[in-house]
C-alpha positions in Angstrom: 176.2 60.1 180.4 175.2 56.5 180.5 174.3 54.6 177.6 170.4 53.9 178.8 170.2 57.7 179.7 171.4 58.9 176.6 169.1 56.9 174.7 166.0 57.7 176.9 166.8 61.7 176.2 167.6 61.2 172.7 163.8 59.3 172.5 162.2 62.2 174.4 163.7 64.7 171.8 162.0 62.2 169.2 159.0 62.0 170.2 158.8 65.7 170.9 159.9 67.3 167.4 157.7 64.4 165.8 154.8 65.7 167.7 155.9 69.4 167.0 156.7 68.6 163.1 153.1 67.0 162.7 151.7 70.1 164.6 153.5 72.3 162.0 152.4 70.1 159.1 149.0 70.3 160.1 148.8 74.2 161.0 150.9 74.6 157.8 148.3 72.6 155.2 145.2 75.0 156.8 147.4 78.5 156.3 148.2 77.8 153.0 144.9 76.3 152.1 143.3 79.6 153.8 145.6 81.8 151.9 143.0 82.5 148.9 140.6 83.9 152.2 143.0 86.3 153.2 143.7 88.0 149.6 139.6 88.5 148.8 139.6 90.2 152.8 142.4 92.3 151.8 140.5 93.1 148.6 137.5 94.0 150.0 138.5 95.8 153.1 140.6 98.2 150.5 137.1 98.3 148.6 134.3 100.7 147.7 131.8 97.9 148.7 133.9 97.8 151.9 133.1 101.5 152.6 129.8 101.4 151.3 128.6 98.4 153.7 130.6 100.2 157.0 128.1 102.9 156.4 125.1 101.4 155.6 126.0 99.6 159.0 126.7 102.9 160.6 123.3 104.2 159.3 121.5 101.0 160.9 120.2 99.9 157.3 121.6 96.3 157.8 119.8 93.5 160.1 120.6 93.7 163.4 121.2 89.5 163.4 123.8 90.2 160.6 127.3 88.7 161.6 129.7 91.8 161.2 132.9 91.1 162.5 134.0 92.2 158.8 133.1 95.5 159.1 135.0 96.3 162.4 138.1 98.4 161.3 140.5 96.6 163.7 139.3 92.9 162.7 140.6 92.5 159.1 143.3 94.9 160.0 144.4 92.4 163.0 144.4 90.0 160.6 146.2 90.9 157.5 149.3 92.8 160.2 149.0 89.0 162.1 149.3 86.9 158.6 152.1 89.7 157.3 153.9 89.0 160.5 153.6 85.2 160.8 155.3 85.5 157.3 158.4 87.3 158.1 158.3 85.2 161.0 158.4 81.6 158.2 160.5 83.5 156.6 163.5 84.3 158.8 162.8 80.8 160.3 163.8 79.1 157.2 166.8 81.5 156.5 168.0 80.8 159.6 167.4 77.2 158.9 169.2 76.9 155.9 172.1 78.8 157.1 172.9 76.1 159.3 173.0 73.3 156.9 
């Protein structure tokens, strides 16, 4: 490979793990900052009140304008399997990245 070649590739991978890292910084700083989020959902979707508002919802006793995506079974379930998979996902990602060095 020629010298000016080389360089041009070795540039491209630069600027695309720079744009990837920053990415991952970013994505990282708002998953950890949400983290305190995702333990009171877990608490209260394992939760009395939890049960208690799904039926009051069942029974029509809460406004109809009321935002409920909370009380779907399959939302905060979704959520907590997706967040306990993204961690195994970190993870095994870093094992394997610390493997290699």
């Amino acid at each position: 490979m020629e010298q000016i070649e080389r360089i041009k590739q070795m540039e491209h991978h630069l600027d695309r793990a720079s744009a990837a890292v920053m990415q991952l910084s970013a994505a990282l700083d708002s998953y950890i900052d949400v983290q305190k989020s995702i333990s009171v959902l877990e608490e209260y979707y394992s939760s009395d009140d939890w049960k208690q508002d799904y039926a009051d919802d069942e029974a029509g006793l809460l406004p109809p304008n009321l935002r409920r995506g909370v009380l779907s079974e399959d939302a905060v379930w979704n959520l907590l399997s997706d967040t306990k998979e993204i961690n195994i996902r970190l993870l095994e990602t870093l094992t394997d990245i610390l493997k290699k060095k």
